[in-house]
DRENDO-1510 file (C-alpha; in Angstrom, 1 decimal, always signed):
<recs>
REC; n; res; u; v; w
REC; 1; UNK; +0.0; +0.0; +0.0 .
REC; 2; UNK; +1.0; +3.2; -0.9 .
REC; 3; UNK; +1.8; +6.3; +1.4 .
REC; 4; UNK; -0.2; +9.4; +1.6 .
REC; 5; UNK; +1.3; +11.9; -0.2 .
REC; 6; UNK; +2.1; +15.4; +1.4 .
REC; 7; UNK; -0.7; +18.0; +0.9 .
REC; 8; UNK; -0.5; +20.7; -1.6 .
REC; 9; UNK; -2.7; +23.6; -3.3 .
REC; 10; UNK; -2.8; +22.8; -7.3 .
REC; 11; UNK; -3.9; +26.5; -7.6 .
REC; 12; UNK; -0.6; +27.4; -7.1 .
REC; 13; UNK; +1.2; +24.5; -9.6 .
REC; 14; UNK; +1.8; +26.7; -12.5 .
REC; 15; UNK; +0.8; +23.8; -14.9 .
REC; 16; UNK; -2.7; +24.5; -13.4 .
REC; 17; UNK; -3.0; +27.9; -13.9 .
REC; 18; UNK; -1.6; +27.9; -17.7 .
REC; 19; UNK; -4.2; +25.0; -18.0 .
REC; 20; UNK; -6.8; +27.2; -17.0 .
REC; 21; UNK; -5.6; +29.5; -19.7 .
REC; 22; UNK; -6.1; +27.6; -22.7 .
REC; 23; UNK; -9.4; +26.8; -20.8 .
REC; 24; UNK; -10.9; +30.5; -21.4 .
REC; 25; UNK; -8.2; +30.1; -25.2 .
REC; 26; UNK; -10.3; +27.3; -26.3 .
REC; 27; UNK; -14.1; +28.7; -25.2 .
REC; 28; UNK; -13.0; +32.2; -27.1 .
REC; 29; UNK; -11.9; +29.9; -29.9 .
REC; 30; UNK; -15.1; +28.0; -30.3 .
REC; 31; UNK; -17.1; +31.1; -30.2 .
REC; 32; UNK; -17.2; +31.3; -34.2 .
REC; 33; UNK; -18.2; +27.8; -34.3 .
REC; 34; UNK; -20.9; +27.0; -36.6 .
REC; 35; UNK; -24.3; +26.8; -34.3 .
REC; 36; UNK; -24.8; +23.0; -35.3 .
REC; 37; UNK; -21.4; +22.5; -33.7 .
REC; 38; UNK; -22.8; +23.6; -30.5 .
REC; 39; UNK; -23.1; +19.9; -29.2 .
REC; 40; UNK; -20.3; +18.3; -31.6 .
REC; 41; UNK; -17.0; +19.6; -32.0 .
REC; 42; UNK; -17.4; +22.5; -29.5 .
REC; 43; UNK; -18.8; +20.9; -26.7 .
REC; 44; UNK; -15.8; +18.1; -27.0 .
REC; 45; UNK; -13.4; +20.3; -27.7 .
REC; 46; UNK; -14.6; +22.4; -24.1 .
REC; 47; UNK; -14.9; +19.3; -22.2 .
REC; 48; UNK; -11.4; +18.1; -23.3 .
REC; 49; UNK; -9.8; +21.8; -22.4 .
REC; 50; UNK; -11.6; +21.4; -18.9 .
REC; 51; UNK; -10.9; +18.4; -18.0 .
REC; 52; UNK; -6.9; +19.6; -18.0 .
REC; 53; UNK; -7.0; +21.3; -15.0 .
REC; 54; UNK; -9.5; +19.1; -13.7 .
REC; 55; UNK; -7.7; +15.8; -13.4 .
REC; 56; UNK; -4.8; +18.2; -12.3 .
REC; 57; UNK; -6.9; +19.5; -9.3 .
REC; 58; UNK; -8.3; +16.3; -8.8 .
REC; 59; UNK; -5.1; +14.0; -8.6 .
REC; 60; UNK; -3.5; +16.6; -6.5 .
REC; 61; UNK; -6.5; +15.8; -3.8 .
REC; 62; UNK; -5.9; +12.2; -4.1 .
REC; 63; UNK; -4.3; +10.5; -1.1 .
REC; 64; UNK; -1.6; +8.5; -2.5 .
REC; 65; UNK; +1.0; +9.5; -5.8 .
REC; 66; UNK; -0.1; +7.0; -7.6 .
REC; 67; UNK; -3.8; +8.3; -7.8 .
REC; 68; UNK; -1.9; +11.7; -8.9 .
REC; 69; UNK; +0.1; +10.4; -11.5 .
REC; 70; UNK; -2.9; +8.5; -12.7 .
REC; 71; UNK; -5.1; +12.0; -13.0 .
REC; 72; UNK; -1.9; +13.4; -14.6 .
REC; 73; UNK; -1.9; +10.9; -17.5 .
REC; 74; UNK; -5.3; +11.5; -17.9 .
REC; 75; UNK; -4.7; +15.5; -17.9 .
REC; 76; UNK; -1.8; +14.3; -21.0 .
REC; 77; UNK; -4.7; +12.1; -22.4 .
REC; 78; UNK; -7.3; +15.3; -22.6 .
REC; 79; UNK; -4.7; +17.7; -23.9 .
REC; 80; UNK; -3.5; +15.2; -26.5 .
REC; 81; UNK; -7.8; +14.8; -27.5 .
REC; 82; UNK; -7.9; +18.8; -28.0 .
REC; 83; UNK; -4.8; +18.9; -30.3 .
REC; 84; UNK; -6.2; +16.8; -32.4 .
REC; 85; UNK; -9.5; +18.1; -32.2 .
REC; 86; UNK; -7.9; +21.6; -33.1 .
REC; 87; UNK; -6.5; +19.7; -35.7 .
REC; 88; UNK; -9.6; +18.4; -37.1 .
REC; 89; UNK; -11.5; +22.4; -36.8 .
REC; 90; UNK; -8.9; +23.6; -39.3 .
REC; 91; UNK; -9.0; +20.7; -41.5 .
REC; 92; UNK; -13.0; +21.6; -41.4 .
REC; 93; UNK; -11.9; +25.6; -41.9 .
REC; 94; UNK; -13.6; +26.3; -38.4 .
REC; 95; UNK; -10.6; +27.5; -37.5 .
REC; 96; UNK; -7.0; +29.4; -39.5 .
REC; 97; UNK; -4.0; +27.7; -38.2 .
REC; 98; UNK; -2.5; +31.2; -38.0 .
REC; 99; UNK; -5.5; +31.8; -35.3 .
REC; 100; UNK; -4.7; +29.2; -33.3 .
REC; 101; UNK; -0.7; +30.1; -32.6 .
REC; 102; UNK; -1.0; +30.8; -29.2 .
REC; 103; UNK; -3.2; +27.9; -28.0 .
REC; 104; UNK; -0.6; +26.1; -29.8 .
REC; 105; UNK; +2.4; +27.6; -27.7 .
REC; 106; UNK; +0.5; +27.3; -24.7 .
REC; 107; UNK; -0.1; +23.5; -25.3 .
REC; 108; UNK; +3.4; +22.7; -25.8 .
REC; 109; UNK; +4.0; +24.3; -22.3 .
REC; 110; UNK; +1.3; +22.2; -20.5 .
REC; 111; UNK; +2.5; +19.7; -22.4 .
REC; 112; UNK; +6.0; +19.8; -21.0 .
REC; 113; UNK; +5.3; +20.6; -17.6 .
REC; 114; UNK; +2.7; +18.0; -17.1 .
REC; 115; UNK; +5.0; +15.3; -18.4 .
REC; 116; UNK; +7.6; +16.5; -16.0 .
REC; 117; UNK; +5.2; +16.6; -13.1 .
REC; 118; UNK; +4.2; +12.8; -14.1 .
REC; 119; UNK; +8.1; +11.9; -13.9 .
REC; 120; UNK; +8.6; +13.6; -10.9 .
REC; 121; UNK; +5.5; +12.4; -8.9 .
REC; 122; UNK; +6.8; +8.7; -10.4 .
REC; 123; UNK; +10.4; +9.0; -9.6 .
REC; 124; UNK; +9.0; +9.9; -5.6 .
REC; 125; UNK; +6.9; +6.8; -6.0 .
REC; 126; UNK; +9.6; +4.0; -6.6 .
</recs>
């Protein structure tokens, strides 16, 4: 069995708060979605973006590191799902790949730091 890990506050993981960025990126995105879209692409699109921080939040709350790394992978797993749904909104011409720069950027950051959270969370766990 596992130990508990030591508490923490995600708000202040800075993963979490550039998650929450591309959060309100993604909704201002999705804006100029076609209406029809409303319960398609830009509902999964906002649920993948939300659940980043989310499963951040939410492993950090969990008792034992591997329950965090777990909630991690799944944040990795979401962000992955909204690149390629990005992906798929300009192949569609929802979206200008010149428009989307910035989400890009801050997707490669999350990106990063979430896969360097998940190695160090493991690396405490073995």
């Amino acid at each position: 069995m596992e130990e508990p890990r030591s508490g923490g506050d995600y708000r202040a993981l800075v993963v979490w708060q550039k998650s929450i960025v591309l959060v309100k990126m993604v909704y201002q995105l999705t804006d100029s979605f076609p209406k029809d879209e409303r319960f398609g692409l830009t509902s999964q699109m906002r649920r993948a973006a939300v659940s980043i921080p989310s499963n951040i939040a939410e492993g950090q709350a969990r008792r034992t590191t591997g329950d965090y790394v777990r909630f991690v992978s799944n944040a990795e797993g979401s962000l992955a799902e909204l690149d390629t749904q990005l992906t798929i909104s300009i192949e569609l011409g929802y979206l200008e790949r010149s428009s989307i720069q910035d989400c890009y950027s801050i997707m490669v950051e999350v990106r990063k730091m979430l896969n360097a959270l998940r190695r160090a969370l493991m690396a405490r766990k073995y």
